[in-house]
N, C-alpha and C positions, 0 to 999 in steps of 0.2 A: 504494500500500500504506500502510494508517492503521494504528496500533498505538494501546490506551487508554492516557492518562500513566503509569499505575498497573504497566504490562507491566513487568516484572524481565527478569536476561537468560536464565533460564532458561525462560522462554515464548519468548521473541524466538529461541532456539535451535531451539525447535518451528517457527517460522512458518519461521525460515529454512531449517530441511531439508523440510521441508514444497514449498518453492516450489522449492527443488532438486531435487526427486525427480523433480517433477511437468515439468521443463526435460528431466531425464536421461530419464524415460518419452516426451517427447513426439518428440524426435531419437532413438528405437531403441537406445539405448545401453543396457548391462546395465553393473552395478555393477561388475562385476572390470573391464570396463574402461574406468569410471571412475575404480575406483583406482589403474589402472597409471598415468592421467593425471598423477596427483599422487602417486606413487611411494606408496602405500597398497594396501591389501587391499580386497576388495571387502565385509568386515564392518566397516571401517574407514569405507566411503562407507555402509553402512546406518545404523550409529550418529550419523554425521552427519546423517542425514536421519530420526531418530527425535528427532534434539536434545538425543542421550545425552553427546555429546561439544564442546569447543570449537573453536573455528574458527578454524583459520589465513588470513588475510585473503589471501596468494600462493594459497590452495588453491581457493579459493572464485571466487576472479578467473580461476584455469584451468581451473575450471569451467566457468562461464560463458561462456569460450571456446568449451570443448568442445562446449557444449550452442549454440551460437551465438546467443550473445547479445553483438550486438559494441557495441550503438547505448549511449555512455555515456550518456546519459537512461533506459536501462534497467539497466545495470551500477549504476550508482552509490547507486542507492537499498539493494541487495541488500548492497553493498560496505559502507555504511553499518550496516546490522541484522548484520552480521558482527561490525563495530567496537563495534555495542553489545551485542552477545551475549556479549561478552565482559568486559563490566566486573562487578567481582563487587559482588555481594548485599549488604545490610546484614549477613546471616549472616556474612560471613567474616571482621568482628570474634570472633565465639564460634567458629573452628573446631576451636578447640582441645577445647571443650564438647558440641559439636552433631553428633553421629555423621552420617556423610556418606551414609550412606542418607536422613535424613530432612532434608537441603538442599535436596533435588529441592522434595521438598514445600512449602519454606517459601516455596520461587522461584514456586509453582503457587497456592497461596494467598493471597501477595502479589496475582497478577496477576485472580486469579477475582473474578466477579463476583454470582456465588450460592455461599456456601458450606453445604451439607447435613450435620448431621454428626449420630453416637448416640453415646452413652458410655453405658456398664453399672460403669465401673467409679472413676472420677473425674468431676468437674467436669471441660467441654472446655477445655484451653488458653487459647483466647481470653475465658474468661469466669472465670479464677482469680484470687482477688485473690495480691496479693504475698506474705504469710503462709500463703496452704493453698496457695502455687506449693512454698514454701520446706518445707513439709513432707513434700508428695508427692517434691520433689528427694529429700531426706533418707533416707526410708522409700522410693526405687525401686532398680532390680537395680544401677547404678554410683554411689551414692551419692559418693563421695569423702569428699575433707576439705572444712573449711567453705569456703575460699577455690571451691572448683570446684563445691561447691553454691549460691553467693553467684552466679558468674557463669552457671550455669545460669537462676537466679531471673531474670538480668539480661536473657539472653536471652528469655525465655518473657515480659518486661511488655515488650521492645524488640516483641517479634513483635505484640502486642495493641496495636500504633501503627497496623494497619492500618485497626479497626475508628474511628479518629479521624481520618482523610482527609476530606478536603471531597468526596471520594466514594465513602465505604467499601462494602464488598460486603454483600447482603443474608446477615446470616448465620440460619440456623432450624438450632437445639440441640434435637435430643430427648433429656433424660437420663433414664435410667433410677433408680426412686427407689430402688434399692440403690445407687446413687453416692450421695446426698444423705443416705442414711443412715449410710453409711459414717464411723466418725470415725478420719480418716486424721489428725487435728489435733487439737488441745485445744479445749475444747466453746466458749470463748469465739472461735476461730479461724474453727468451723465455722458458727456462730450469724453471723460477721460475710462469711462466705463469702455463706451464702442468702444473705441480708439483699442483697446485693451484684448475685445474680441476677437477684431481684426488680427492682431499680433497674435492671439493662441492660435487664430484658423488657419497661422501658417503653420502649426505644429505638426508632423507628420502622424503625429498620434490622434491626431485630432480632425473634426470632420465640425462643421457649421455649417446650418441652413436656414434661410430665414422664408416662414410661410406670411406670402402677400396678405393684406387686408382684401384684396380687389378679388381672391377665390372664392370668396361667400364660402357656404355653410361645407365641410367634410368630416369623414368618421370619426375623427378626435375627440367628437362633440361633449362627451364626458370631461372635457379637460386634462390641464397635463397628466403625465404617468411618466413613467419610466421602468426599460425593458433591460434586467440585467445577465447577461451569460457567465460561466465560470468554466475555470480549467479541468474542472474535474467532475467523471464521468456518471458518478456518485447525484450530482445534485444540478437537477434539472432548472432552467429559465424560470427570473421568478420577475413577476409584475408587481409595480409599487404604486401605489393610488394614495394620496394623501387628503384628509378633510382637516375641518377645523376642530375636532377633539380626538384623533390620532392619525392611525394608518392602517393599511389592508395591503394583504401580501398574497396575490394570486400566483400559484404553480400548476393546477388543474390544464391538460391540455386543452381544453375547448377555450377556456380564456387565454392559452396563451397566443392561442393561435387568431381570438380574437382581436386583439391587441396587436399582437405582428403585423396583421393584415391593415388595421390601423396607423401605425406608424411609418411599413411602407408603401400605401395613399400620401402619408403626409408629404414622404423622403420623393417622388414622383413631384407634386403640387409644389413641393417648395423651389427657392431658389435653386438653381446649380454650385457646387458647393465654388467654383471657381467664379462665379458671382457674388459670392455671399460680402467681398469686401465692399461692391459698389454700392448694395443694397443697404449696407450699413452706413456708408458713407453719404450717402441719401437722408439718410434718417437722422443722421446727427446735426444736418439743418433745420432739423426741427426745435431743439435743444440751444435757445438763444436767453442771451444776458450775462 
């Protein structure tokens, strides 16, 4: 079992219930009693095996019993992805900041390897500068005082370390040009935001597109999402929908396929990514004083 360096431990939580499951299915055992094993419920052994939850290393080891697996050349590797399933995230510096709906995400984003994403309504996170991070904090539904929008900010340029890895993930932005019209900042804020775009759409890792005002109505119509892939063969496409009191994490294939088809409508309808400079350049005349 290979994991990419990049894996956080909330992917490494997916692989390990993942190859748990697949132990507990191949021995006829059902979940309730695997969790009488380990003095648990049997929604207690599913969350575990969705990698909703973390792992107790005694639990995991009585598992593996259970499911007989006795040969320590096969225990010790699993034993292992337990122990690091559990070491926490660069997020948990900010948790005081980072509403714990949207942790899952940041552990899935870290470890992905394509990230797909729309926004209608901002610039996407990983492509804000520090100044329009600091104002969207500002102007959103839990603004705070300045100290807990300062460590918001702090969070949101820590998260954009991903995109500066010796192997970051290919990310492709389609914005909608109602987010770049939008002045959620002061005009010299927003002028140096594009301007900023521009510069990452030359990153080879990077793809931007901007969907016209002038296409009228497409399948997006639910609003942003974003579509994340991973390197490992363990943990299928998982779709992110965010509202105003958490998040929702579709993996089921009928959504994901509904969502794909989705975004490439958008990735069709939008800019050419080799136009995406002029489009922006357009818009930043909008953006005076």
């Amino acid at each position: 079992m290979t994991l990419q360096r990049a894996s956080g431990p909330i992917v490494r939580r997916v692989v390990l219930g993942t190859q748990l499951r697949r132990l507990r299915e191949a021995q006829g055992i059902s979940r309730a009693e695997a969790g009488y094993n380990i003095r648990a419920s049997d929604s207690k052994i599913s969350r575990m095996e969705l990698g909703r939850v973390s792992f107790k290393k005694r639990d995991v080891a009585d598992l593996l019993t259970l499911y007989g697996v006795a040969d320590e050349k096969d225990r010790s590797p699993l034993l292992e992805l337990a122990r690091e399933a559990n070491e926490p995230g660069w997020w948990q510096g900010f948790a005081d900041v980072v509403p714990g709906w949207f942790q899952p995400y940041l552990g899935l984003e870290e470890a992905a390897i394509l990230i797909r994403t729309y926004e209608i309504q901002f610039i996407p996170g990983l492509l804000q500068t520090e100044a329009y991070a600091r104002a969207v904090m500002a102007g959103g539904r839990h603004p705070g005082g300045a100290d807990i929008i300062e460590r918001r900010v702090q969070s949101r340029m820590s998260r954009q370390a991903v995109l500066d890895r010796p192997d970051p993930p290919k990310l492709w932005a389609i914005i909608d040009e109602a987010a770049l019209r939008r002045s959620v900042a002061a005009p010299a804020v927003m002028r140096a935001q594009l301007e900023h775009l521009i510069a990452m759409n030359e990153n080879p890792n990077i793809t931007i597109q901007v969907t016209p005002l002038h296409i009228g109505a497409h399948p997006a119509e639910g609003g942003a999402f974003s579509i994340l892939r991973f390197g490992e063969p363990d943990i299928a496409d998982v779709v992110y929908l965010e509202h105003l009191t958490g998040a929702i994490y579709l993996d089921k294939p009928e959504d994901l396929t509904r969502y794909m088809l989705a975004m490439d409508n958008l990735t069709l309808r939008s800019t050419a990514p080799g136009d995406t400079a002029k489009a922006i350049e357009e818009t930043a005349s909008h953006h005076v004083g």
